[in-house]
N, C-alpha and C positions, 0 to 999 in steps of 0.2 A: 708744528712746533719746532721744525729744523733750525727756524733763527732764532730760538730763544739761547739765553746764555746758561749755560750750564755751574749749578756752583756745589763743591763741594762742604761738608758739614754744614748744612745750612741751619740756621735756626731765625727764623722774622717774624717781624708784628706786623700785621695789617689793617687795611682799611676799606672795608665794604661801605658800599652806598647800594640803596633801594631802588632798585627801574620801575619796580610797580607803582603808578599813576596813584594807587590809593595809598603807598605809602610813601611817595616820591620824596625823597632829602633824608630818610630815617639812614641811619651808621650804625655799623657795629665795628671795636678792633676785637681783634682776636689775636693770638698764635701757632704758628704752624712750624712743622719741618717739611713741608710738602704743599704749597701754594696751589698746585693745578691739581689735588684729590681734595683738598678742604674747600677750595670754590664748590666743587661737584658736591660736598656733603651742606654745604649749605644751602646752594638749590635744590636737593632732591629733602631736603626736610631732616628734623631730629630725629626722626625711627631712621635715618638712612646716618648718620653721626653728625648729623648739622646741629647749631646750639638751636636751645628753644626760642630765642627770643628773635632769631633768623626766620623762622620755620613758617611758612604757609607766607612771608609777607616779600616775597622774591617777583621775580630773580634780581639778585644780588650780582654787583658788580664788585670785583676786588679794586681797585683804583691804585692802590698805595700801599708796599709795602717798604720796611726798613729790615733789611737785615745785616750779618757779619757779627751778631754777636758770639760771644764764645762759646758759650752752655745754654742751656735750658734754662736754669737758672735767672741768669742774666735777661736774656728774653722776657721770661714772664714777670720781673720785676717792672720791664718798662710797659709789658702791656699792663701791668694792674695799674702804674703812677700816668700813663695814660686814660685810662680808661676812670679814674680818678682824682685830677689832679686837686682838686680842693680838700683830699684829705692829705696827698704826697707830701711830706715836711720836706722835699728839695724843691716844691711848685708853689710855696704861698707867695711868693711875688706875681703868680700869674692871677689876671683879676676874673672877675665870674664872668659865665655867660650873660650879653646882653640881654634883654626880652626881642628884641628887635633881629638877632643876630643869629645867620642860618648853624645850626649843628656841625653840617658840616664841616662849613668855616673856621666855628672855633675848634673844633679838634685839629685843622692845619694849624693854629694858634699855639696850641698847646704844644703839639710835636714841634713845631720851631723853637719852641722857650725848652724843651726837654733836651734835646740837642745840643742846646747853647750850658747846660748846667751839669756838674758834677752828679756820677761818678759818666755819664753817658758820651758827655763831650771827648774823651780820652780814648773812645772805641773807633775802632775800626769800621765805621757802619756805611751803609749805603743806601740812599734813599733811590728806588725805583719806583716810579711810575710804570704799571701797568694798562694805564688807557691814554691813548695819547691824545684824543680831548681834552682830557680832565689835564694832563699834561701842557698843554698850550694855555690852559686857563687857570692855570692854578699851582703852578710849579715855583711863581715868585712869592708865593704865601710861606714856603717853606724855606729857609735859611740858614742850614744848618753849618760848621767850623768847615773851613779853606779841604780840610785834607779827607774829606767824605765826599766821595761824587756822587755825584744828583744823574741818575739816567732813567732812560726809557725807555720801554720793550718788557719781554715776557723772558720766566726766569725758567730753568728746571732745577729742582735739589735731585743731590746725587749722594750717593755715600762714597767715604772715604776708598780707592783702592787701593787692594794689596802690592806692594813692591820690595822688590829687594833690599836687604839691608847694604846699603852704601858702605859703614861702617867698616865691615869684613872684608870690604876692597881694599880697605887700607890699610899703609904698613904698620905698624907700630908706632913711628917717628910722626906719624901724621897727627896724632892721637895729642897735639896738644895744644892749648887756648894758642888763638891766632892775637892775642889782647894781651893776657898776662905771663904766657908762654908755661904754663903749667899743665900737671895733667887733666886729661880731658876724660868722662866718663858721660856716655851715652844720653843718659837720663838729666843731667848736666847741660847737656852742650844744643848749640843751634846754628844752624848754616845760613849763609845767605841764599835767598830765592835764585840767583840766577843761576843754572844750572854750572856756566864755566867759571864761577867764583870760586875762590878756594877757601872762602874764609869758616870757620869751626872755633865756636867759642864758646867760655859759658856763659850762661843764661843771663849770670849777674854783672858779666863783664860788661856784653855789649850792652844790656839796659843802662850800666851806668855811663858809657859812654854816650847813648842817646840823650840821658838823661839831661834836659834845660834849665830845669828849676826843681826847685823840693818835690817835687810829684814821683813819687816810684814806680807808677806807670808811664812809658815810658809816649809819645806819638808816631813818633816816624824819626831818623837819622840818616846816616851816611855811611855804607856800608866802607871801612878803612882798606880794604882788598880792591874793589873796585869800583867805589866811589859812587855806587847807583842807589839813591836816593829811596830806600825805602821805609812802608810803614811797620809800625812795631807787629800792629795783629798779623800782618803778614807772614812775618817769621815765626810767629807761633802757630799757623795753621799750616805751613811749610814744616810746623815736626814734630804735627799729630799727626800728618801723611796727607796731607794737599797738594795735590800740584805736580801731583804724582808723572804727569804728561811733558811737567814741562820741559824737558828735555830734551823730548822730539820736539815742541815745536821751537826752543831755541835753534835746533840743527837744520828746521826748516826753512828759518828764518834767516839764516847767517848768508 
């Protein structure tokens, strides 16, 4: 697992497929904050914390997962409006299963149209593919908005670490909106990702300068410090405490 990519606050929804010949093509989504210990409890069965309707009909392959959401919350609202979209009141444009039409399939159906629709399209999310068959065969079923990337490879979640408060490095005079020029309080304010950025603002500021149309979430903008192109989820998982690293690897990078 040395190549897999590491992510901090993870929270995703996934997608198991059946390898067992007797129940070949059967899904299940689910949610996780921990993708490589929920595969293992789904193969080892529900006395081991797998769901039931996984249990005895394995082994299970993960395939597909979407993560980047913000909470728990969030997460489990798009596993349930997945995992049902002919009751979801944001999915009645999606039409039923054919008779003809494998399970599978339509669930890439679904997830594509759940991606393209309010409140989901505005997130920060990323579609990864965990098998890279099923990636070569199935990766243009899924089409989700320009600014989510689609990759492939194995993940780990990590939790958040601890790090110095940045803050008490700075003088006092630092201490104000880089946007409105006013004072700035902790709780308040948001930095840009890059580590040699200088920019400190509030929360409301930069959203509204991101801001493109009436939506108050925001997608991605242009940081005014230094111009590097980023997305909105990003600066908010940059300060809940993400990213904690990234400043050795800008200094290894430079």
């Amino acid at each position: 697992m040395d190549d897999a990519e590491v992510v901090e606050h993870f929270y995703g929804v996934y997608l198991l497929y059946s390898m067992n010949p007797k129940y070949k093509g059967r899904t299940y989504i689910g949610y996780t904050v921990d993708p490589r210990r929920r595969i293992k409890q789904h193969n080892a069965g529900k006395d081991q914390g797998g769901a039931w309707k996984t249990s005895n009909r394995g082994p299970w392959n993960m395939v597909l997962i979407i993560h980047g959401f913000p909470n728990s919350t969030s997460a489990l609202r798009f596993e349930w409006a997945w995992q049902h979209p002919q009751v979801s009141r944001r999915l009645k444009h999606v039409p039923k299963k054919k008779s003809n039409q494998k399970v599978f399939d339509y669930c890439l159906l679904v997830a594509s149209e759940m991606l393209n629709v309010g409140p989901w399209r505005r997130l920060p999310l990323t579609i990864r593919w965990l098998d890279y068959d099923f990636f070569q065969q199935y990766s243009s079923h899924v089409s989700p908005p320009m600014h989510m990337p689609v990759c492939c490879g194995k993940v780990v979640s990590q939790k958040i670490k601890k790090s110095n408060d940045i803050l008490q490095m700075l003088d006092e005079s630092s201490l104000l909106c880089s946007i409105c020029n006013s004072f700035l309080e902790d709780e308040d304010s948001v930095r840009c990702i890059k580590s040699t950025c200088s920019l400190m603002a509030h929360l409301i500021c930069l959203a509204q300068l991101f801001s493109k149309d009436s939506m108050i979430l925001p997608i991605e903008g242009t940081c005014p410090s230094c111009n590097t192109n980023i997305l909105w989820g990003d600066l908010i998982r940059k300060k809940i405490g993400c990213y904690g690293d990234l400043q050795e690897d800008d200094n290894d990078s430079a």
